[in-house]
N, C-alpha and C positions, 0 to 999 in steps of 0.2 A: 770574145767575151768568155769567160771562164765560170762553169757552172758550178763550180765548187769552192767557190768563194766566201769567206769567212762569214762576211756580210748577208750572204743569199741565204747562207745555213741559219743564222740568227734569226733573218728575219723570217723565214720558214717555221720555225721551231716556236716563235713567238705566236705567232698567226696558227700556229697547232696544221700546219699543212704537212703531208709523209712527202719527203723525198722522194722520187722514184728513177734517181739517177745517182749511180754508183758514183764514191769519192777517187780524188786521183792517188794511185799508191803510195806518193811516196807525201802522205800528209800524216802527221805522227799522230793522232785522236781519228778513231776510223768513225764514219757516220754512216748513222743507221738507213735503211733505205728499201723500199718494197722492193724484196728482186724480183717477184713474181711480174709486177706491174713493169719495173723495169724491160723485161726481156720478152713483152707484148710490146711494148714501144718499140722496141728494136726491129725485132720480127716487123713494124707496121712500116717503119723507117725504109727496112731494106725490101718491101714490097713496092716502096711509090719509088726508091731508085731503081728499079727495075722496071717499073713502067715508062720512070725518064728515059732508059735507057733502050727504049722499044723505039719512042718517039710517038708513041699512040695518041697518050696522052699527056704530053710535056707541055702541048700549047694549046691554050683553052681556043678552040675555034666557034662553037659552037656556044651561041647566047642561052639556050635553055638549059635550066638547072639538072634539069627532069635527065634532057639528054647527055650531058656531062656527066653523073653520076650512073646514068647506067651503060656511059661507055669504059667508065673505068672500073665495074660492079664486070665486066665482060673480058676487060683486058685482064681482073686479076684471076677471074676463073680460067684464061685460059693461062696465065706464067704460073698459077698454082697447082 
């Protein structure tokens, strides 16, 4: 699925929602877009593949909420 689709823009824009996902280059009308919020996305993005990539926490084992979250509130303090 392509997040820069004419259609998602539209109805974004309709709906008064801010993008926060840069357009693809080579589209000839550029669209506006938080980059701030953007590049908090990303940064959060390439934190949980980093956690995939530990294998800490890729696979939820563990039924409490409580303990899921603060073992990956643990895994990011230490890959951070």
């Amino acid at each position: 699925m392509e997040y820069d689709a004419d259609y998602l823009q539209n109805a974004c824009q309709n709906s008064r929602i801010e993008a926060s996902i840069s357009g693809v280059a080579s589209r000839k009308i550029t669209v506006k877009y938080a980059k701030r919020r953007c590049k908090g996305r990303h940064r959060i993005e390439i934190l949980l593949g980093r956690l995939k990539e530990c294998g800490c926490v890729a696979r939820r084992y563990d039924k409490c909420p409580e303990t899921y979250h603060s073992a990956i509130a643990l895994a990011a303090t230490a890959i951070a």
